[in-house]
PDB file of N, H, CA, C and O in Angstrom:
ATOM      1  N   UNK A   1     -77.929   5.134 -12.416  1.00  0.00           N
ATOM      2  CA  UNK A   1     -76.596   5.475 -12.850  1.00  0.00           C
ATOM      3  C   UNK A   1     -76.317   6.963 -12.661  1.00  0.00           C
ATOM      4  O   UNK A   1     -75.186   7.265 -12.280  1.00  0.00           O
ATOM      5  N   UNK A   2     -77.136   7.852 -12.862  1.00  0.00           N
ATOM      6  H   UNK A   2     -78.055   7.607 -13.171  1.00  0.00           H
ATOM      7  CA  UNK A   2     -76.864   9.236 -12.586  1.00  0.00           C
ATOM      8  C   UNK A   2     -76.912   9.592 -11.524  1.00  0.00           C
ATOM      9  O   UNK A   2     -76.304  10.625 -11.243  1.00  0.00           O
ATOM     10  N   UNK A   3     -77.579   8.956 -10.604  1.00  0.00           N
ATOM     11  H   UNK A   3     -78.073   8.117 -10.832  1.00  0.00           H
ATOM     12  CA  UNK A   3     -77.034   8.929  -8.712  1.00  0.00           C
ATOM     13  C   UNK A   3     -75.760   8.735  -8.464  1.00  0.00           C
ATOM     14  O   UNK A   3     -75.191   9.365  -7.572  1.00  0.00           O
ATOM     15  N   UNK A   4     -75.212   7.937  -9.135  1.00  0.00           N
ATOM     16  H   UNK A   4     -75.674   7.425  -9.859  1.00  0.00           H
ATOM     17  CA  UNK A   4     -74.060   7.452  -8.747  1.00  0.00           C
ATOM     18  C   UNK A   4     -73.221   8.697  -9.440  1.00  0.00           C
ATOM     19  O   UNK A   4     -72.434   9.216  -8.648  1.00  0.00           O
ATOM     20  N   UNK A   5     -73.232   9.170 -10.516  1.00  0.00           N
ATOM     21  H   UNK A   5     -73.872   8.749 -11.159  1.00  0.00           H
ATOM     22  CA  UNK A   5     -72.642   9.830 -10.750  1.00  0.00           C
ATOM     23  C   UNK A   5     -72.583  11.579  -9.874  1.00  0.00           C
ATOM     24  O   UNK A   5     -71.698  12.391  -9.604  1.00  0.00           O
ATOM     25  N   UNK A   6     -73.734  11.505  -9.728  1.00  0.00           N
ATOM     26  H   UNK A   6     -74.453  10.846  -9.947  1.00  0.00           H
ATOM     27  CA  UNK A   6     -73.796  12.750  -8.762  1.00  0.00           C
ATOM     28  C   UNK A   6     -72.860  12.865  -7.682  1.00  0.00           C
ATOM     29  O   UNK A   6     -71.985  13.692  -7.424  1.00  0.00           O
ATOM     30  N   UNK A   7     -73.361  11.588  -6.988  1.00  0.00           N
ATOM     31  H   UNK A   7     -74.072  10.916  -7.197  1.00  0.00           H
ATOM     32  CA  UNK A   7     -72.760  11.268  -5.629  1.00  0.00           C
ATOM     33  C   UNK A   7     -71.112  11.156  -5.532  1.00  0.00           C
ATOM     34  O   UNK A   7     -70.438  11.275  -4.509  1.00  0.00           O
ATOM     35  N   UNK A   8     -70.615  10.877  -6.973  1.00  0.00           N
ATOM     36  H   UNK A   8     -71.162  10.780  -7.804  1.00  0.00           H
ATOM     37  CA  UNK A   8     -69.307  11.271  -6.930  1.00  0.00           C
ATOM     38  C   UNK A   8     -68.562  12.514  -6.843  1.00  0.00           C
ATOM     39  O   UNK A   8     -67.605  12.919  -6.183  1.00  0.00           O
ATOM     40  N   UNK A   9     -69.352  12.988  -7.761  1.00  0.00           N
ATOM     41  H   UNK A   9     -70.129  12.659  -8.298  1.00  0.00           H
ATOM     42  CA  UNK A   9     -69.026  14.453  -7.925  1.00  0.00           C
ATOM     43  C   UNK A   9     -69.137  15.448  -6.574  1.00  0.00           C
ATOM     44  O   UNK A   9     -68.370  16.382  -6.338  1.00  0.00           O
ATOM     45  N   UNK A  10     -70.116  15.084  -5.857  1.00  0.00           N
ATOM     46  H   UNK A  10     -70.739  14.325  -6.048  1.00  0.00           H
ATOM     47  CA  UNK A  10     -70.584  15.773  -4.716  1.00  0.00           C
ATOM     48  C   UNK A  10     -69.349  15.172  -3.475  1.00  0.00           C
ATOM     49  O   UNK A  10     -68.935  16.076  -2.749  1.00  0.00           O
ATOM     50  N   UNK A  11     -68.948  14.216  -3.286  1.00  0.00           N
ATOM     51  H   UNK A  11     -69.284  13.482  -3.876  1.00  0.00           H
ATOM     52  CA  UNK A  11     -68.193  13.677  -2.337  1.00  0.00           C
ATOM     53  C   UNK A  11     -66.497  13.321  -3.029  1.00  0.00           C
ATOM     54  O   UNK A  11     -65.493  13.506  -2.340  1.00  0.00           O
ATOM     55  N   UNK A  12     -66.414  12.703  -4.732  1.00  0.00           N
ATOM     56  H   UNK A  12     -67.229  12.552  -5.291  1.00  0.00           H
ATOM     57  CA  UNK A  12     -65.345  12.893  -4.664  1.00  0.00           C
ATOM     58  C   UNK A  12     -64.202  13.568  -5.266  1.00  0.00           C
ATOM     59  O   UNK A  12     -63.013  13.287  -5.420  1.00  0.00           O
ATOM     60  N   UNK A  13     -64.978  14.581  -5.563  1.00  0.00           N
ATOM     61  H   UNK A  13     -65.943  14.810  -5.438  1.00  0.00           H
ATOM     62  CA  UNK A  13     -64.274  16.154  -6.251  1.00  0.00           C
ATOM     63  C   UNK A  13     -63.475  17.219  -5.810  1.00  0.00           C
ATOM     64  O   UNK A  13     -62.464  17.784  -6.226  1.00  0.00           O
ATOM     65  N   UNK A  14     -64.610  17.382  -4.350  1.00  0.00           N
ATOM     66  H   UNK A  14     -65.432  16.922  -4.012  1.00  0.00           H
ATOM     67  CA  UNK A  14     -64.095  18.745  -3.251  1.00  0.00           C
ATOM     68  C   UNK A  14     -62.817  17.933  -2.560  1.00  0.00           C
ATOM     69  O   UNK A  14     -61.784  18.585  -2.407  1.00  0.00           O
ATOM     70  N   UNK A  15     -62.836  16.438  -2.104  1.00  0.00           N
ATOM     71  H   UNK A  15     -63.675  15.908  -2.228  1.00  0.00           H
ATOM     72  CA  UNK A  15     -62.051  15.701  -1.730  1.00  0.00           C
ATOM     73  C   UNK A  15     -60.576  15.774  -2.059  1.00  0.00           C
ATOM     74  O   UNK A  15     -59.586  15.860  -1.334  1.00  0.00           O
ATOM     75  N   UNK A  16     -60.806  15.685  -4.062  1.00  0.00           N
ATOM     76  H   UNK A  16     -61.611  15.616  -4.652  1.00  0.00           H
ATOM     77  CA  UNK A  16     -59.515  15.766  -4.445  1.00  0.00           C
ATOM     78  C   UNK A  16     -58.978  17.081  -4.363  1.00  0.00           C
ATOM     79  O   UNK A  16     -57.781  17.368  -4.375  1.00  0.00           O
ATOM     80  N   UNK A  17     -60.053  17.951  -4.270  1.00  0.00           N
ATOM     81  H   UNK A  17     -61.026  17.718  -4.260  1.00  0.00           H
ATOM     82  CA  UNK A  17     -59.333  19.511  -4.634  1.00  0.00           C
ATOM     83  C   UNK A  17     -59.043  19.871  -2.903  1.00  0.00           C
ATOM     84  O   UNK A  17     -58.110  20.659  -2.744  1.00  0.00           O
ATOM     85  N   UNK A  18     -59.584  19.492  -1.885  1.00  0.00           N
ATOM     86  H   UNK A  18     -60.341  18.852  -2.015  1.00  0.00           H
ATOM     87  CA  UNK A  18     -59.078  19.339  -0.531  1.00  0.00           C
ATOM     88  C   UNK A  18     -57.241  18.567  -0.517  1.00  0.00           C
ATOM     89  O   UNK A  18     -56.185  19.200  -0.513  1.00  0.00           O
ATOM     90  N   UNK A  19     -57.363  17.612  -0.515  1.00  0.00           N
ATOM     91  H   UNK A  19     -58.221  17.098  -0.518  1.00  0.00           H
ATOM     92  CA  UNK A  19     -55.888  16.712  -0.896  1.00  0.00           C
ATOM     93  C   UNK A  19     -54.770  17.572  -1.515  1.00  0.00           C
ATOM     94  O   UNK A  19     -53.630  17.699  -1.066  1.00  0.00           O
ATOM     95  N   UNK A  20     -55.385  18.253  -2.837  1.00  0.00           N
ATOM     96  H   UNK A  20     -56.311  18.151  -3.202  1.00  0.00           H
ATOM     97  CA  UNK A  20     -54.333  18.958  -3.850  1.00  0.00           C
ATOM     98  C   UNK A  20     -54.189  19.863  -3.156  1.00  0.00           C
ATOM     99  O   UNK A  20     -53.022  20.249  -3.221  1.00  0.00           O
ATOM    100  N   UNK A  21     -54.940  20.590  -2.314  1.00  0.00           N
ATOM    101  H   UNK A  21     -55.888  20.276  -2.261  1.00  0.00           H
ATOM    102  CA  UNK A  21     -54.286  21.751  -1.867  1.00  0.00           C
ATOM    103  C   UNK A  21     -53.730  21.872  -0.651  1.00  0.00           C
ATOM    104  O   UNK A  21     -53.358  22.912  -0.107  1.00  0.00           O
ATOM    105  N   UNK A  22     -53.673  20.450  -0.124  1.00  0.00           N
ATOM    106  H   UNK A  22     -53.975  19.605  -0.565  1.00  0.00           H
ATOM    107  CA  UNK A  22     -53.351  20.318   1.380  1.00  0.00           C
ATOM    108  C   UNK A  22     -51.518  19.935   0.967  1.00  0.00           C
ATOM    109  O   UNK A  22     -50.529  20.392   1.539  1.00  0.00           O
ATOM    110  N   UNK A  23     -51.566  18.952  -0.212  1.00  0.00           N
ATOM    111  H   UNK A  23     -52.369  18.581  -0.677  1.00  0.00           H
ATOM    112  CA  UNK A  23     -50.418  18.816  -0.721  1.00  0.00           C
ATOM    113  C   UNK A  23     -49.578  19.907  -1.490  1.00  0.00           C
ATOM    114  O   UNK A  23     -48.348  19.937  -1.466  1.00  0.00           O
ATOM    115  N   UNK A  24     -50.397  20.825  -2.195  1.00  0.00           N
ATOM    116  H   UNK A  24     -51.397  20.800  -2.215  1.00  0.00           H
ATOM    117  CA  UNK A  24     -49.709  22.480  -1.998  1.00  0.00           C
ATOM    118  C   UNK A  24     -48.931  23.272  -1.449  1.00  0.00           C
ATOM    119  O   UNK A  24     -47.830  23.770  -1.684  1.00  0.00           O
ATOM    120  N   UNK A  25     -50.066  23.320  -0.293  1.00  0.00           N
ATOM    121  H   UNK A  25     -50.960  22.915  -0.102  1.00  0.00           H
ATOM    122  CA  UNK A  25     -49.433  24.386   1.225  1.00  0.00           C
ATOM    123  C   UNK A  25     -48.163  23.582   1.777  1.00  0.00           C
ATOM    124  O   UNK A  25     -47.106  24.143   2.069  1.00  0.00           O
ATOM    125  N   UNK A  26     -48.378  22.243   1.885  1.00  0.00           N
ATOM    126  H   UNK A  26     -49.237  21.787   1.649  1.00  0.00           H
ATOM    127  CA  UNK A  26     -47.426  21.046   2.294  1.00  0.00           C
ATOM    128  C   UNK A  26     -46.179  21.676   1.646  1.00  0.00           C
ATOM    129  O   UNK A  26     -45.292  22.295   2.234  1.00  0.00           O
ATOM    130  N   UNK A  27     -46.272  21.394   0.260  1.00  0.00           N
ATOM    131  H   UNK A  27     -46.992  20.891  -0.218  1.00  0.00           H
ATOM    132  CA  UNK A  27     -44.771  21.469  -0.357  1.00  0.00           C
ATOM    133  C   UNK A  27     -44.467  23.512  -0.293  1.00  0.00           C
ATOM    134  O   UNK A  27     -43.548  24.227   0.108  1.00  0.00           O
ATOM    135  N   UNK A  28     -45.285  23.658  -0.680  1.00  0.00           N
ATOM    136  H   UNK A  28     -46.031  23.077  -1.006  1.00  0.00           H
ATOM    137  CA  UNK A  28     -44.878  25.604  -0.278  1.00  0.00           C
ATOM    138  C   UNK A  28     -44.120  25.690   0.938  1.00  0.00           C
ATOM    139  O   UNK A  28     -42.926  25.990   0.972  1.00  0.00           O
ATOM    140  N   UNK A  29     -44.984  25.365   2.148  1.00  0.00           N
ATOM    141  H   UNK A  29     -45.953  25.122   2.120  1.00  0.00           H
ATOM    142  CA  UNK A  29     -44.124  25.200   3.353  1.00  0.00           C
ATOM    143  C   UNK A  29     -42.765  24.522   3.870  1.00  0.00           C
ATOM    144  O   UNK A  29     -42.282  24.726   4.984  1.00  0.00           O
ATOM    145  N   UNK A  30     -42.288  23.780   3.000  1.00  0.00           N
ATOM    146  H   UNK A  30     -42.680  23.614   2.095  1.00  0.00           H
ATOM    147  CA  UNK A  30     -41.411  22.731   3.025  1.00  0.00           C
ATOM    148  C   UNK A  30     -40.016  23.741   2.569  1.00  0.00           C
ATOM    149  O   UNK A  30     -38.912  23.882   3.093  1.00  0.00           O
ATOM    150  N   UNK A  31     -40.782  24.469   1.095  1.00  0.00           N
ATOM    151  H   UNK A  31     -41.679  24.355   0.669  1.00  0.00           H
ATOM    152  CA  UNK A  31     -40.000  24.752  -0.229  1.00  0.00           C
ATOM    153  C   UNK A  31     -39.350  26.224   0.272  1.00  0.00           C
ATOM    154  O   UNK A  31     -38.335  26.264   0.968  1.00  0.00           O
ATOM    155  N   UNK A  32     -40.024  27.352  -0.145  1.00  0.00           N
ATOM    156  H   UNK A  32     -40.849  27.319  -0.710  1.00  0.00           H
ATOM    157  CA  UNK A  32     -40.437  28.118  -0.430  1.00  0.00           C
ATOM    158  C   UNK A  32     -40.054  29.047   1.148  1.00  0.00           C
ATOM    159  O   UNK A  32     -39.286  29.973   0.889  1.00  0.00           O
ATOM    160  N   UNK A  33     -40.189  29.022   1.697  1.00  0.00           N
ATOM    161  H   UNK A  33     -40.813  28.270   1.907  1.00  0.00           H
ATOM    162  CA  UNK A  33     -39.461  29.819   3.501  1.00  0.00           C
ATOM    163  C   UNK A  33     -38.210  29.447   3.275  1.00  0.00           C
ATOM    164  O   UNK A  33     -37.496  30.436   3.441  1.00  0.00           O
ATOM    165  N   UNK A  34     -37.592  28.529   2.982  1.00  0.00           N
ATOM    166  H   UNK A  34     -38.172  27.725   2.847  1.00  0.00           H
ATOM    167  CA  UNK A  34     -36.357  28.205   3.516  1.00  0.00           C
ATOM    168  C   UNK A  34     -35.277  28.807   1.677  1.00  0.00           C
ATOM    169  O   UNK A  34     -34.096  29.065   1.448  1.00  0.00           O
ATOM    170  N   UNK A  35     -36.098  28.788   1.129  1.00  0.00           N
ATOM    171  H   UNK A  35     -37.058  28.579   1.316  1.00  0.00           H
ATOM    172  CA  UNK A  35     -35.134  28.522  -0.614  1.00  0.00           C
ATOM    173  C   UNK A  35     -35.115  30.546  -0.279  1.00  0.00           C
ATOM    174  O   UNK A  35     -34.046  31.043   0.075  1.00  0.00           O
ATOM    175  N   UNK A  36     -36.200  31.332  -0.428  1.00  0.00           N
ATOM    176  H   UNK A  36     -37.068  30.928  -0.715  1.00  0.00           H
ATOM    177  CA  UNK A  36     -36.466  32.771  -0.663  1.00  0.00           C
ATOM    178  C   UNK A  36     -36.886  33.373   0.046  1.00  0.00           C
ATOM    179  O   UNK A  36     -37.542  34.368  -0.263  1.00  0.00           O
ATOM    180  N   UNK A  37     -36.656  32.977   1.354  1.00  0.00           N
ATOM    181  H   UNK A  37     -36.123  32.169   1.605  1.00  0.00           H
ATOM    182  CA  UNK A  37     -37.302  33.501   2.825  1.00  0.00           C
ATOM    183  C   UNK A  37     -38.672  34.167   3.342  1.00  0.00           C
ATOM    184  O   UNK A  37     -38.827  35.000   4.235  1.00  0.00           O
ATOM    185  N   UNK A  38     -39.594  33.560   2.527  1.00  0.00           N
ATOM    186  H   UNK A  38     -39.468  32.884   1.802  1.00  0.00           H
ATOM    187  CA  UNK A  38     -41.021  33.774   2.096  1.00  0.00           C
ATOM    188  C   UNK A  38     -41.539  33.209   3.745  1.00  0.00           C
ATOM    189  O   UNK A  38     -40.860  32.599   4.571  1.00  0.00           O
ATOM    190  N   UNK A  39     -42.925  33.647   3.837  1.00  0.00           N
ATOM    191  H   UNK A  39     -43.476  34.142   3.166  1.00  0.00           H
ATOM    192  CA  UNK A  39     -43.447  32.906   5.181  1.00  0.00           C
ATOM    193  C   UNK A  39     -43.881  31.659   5.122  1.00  0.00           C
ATOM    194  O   UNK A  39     -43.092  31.020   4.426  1.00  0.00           O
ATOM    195  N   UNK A  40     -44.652  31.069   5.467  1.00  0.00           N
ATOM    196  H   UNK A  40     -45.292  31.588   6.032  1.00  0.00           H
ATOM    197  CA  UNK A  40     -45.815  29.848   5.324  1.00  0.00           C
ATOM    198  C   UNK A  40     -47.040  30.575   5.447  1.00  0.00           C
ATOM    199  O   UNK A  40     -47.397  31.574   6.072  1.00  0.00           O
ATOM    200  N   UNK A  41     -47.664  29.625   4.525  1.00  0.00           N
ATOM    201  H   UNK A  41     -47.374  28.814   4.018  1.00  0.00           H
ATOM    202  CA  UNK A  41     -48.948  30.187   3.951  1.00  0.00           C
ATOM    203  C   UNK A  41     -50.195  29.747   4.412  1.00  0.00           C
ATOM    204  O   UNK A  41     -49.978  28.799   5.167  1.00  0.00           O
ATOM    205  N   UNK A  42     -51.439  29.980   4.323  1.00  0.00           N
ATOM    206  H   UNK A  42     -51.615  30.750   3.710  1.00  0.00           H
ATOM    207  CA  UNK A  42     -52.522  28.681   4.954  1.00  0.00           C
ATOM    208  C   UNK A  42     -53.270  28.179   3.903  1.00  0.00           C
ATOM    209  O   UNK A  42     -53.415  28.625   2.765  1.00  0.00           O
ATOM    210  N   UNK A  43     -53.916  26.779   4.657  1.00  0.00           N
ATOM    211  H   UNK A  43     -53.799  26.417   5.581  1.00  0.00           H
ATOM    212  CA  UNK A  43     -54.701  26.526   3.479  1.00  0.00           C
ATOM    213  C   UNK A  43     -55.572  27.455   2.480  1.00  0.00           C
ATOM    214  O   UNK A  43     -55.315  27.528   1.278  1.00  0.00           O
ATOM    215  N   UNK A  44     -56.579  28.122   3.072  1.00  0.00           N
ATOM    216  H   UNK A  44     -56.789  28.063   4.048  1.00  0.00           H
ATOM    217  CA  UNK A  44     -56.959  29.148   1.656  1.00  0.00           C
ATOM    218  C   UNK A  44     -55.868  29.458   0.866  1.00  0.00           C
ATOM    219  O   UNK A  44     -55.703  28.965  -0.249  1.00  0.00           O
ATOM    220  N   UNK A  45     -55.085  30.281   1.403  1.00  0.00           N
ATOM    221  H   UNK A  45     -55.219  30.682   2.310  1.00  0.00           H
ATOM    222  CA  UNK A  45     -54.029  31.085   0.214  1.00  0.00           C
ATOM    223  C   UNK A  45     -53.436  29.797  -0.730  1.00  0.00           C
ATOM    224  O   UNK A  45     -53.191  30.035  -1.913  1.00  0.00           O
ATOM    225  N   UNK A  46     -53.277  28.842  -0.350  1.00  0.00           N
ATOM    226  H   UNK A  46     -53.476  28.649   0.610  1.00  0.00           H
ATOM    227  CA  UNK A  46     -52.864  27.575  -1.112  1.00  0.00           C
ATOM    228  C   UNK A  46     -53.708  27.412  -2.126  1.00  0.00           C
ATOM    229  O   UNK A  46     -53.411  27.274  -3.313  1.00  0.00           O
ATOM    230  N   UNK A  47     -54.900  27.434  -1.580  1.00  0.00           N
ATOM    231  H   UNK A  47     -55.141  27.547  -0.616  1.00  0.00           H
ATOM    232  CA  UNK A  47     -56.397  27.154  -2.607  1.00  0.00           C
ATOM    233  C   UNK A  47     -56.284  28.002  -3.775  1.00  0.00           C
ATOM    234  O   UNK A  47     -56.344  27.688  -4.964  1.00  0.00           O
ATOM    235  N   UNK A  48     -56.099  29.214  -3.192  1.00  0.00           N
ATOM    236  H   UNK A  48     -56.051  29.469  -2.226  1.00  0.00           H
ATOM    237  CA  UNK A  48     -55.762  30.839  -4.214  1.00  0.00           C
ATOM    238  C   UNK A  48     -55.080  30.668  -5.208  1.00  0.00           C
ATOM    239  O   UNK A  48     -55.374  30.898  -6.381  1.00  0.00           O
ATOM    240  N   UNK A  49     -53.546  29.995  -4.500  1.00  0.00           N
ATOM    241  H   UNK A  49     -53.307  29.808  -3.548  1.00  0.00           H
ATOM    242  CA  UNK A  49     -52.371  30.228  -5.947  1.00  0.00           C
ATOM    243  C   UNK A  49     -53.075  29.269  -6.352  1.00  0.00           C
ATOM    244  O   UNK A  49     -53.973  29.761  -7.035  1.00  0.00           O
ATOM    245  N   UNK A  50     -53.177  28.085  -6.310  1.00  0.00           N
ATOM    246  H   UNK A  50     -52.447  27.686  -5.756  1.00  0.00           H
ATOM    247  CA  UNK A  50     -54.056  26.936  -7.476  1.00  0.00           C
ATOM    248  C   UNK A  50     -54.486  27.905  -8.537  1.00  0.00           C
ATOM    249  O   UNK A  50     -54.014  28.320  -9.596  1.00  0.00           O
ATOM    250  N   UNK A  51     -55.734  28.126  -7.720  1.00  0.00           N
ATOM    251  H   UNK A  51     -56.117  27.788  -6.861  1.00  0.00           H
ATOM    252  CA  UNK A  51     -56.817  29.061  -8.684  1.00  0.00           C
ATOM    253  C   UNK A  51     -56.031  29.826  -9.868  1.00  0.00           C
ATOM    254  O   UNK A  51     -56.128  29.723 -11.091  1.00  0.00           O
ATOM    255  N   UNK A  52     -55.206  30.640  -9.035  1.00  0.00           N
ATOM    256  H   UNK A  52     -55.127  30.723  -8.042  1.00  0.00           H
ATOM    257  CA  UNK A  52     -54.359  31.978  -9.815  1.00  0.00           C
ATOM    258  C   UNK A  52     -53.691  30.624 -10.857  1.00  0.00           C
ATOM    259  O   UNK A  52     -54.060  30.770 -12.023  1.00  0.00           O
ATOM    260  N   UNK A  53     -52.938  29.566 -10.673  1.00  0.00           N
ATOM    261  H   UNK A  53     -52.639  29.448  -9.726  1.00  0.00           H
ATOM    262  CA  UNK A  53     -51.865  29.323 -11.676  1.00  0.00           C
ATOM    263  C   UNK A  53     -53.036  28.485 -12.912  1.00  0.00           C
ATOM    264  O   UNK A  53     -52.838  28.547 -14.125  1.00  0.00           O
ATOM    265  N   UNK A  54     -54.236  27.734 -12.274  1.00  0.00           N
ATOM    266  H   UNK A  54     -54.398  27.684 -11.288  1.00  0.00           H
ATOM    267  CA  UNK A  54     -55.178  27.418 -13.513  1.00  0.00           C
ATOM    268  C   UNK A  54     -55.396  27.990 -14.084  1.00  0.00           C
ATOM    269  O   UNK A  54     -55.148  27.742 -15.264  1.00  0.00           O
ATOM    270  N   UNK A  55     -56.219  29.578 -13.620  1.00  0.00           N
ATOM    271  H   UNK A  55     -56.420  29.779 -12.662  1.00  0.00           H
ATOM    272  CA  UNK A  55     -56.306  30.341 -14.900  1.00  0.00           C
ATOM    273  C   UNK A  55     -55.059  31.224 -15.565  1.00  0.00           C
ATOM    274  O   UNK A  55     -55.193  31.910 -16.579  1.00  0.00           O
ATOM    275  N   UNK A  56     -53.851  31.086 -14.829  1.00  0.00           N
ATOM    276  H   UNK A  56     -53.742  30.528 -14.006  1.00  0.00           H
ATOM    277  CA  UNK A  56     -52.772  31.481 -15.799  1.00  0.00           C
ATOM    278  C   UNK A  56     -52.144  30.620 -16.953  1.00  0.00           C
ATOM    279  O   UNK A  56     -51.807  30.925 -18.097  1.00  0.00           O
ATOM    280  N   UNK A  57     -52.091  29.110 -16.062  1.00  0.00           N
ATOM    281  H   UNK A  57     -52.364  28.862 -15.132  1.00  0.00           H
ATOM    282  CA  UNK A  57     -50.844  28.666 -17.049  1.00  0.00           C
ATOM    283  C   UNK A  57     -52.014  27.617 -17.807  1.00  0.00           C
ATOM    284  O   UNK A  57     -51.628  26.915 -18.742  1.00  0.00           O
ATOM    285  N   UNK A  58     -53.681  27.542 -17.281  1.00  0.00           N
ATOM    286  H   UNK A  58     -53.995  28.112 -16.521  1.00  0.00           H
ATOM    287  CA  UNK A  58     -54.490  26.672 -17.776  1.00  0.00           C
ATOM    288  C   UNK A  58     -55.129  27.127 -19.170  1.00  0.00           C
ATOM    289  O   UNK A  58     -56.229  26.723 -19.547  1.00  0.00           O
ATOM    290  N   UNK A  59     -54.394  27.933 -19.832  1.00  0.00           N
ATOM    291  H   UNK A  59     -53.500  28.261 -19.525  1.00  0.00           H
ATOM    292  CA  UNK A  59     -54.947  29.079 -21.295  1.00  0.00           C
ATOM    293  C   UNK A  59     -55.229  27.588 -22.556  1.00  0.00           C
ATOM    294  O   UNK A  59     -55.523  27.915 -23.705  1.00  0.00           O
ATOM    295  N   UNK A  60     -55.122  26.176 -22.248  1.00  0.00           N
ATOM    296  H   UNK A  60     -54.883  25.911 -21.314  1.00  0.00           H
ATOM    297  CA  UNK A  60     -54.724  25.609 -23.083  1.00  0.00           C
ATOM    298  C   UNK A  60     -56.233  25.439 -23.668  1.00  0.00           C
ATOM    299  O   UNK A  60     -56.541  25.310 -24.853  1.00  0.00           O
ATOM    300  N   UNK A  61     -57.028  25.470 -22.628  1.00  0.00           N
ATOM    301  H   UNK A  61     -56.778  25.575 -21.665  1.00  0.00           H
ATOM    302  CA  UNK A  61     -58.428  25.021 -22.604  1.00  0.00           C
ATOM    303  C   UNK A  61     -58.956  26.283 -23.443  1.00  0.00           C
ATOM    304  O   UNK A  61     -59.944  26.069 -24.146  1.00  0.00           O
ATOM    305  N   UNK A  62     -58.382  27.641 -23.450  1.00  0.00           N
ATOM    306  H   UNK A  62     -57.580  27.815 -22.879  1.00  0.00           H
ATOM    307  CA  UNK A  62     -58.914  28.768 -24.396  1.00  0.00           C
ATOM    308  C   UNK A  62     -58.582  29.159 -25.828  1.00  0.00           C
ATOM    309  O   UNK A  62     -59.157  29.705 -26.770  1.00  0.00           O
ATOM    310  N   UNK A  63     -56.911  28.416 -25.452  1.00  0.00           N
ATOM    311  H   UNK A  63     -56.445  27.972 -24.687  1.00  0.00           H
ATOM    312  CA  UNK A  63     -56.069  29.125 -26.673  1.00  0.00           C
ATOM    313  C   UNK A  63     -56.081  27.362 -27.313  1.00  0.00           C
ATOM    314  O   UNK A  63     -55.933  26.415 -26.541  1.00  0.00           O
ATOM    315  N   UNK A  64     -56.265  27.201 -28.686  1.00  0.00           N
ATOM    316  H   UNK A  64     -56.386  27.971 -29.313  1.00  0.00           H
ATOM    317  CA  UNK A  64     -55.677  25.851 -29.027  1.00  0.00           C
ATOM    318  C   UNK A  64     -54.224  26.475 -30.261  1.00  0.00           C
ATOM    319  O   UNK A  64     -54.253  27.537 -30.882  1.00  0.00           O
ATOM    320  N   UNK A  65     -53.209  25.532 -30.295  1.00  0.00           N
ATOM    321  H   UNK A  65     -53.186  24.669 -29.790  1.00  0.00           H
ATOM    322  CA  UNK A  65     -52.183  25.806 -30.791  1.00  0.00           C
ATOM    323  C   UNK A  65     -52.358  24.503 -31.943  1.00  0.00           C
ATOM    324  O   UNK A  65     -52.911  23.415 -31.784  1.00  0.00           O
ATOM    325  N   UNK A  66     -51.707  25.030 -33.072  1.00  0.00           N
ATOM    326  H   UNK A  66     -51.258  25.914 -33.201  1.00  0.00           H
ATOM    327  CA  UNK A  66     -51.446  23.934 -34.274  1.00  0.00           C
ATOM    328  C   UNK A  66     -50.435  23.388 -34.135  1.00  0.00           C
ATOM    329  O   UNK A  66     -49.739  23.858 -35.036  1.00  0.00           O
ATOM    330  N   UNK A  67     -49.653  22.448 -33.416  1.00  0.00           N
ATOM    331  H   UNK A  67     -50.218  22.067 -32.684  1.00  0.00           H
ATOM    332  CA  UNK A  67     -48.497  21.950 -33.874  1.00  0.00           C
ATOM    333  C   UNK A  67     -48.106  21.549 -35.126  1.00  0.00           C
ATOM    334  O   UNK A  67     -46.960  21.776 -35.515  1.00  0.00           O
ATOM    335  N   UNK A  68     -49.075  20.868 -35.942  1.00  0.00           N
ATOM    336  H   UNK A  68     -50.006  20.684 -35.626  1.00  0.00           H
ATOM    337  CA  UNK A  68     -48.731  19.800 -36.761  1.00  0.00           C
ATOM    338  C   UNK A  68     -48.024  21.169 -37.977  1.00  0.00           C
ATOM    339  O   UNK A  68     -48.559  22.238 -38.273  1.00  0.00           O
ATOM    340  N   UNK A  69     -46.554  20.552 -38.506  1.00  0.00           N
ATOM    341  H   UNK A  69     -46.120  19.684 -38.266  1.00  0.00           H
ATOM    342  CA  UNK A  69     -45.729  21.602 -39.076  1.00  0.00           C
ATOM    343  C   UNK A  69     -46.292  20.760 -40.465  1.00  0.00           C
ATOM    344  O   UNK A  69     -45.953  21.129 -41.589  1.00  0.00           O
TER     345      UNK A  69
END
């Protein structure tokens, strides 16, 4: 069972984070030149803002908030 689990992680992790960022650059390129006359970007730099907006807007995992009023 922990083979299997490895073997996921090892093959289907980088996969999804390949996909997400291919679907990134995708919509940046689509969006983003034509709305604010920005360039097109490449895959790394796609990879980058990810990175940059997890650890910006991903604070949830550091900061916990109380809702309950």
């Amino acid at each position: 069972m922990n083979k299997m689990i490895i073997l996921w992680v090892l093959l289907v992790v980088p996969m999804l984070i390949t996909i997400g960022t291919a679907i990134f650059k995708w919509l940046w390129n689509i969006t983003m030149p034509q709305v604010f006359n920005l360039k097109m970007i490449t895959f790394w730099q796609a990879f980058r803002l990810l990175l940059l907006a997890g650890i910006l807007f991903g604070a949830d995992s550091f900061v916990k908030f109380n809702m309950n009023m």
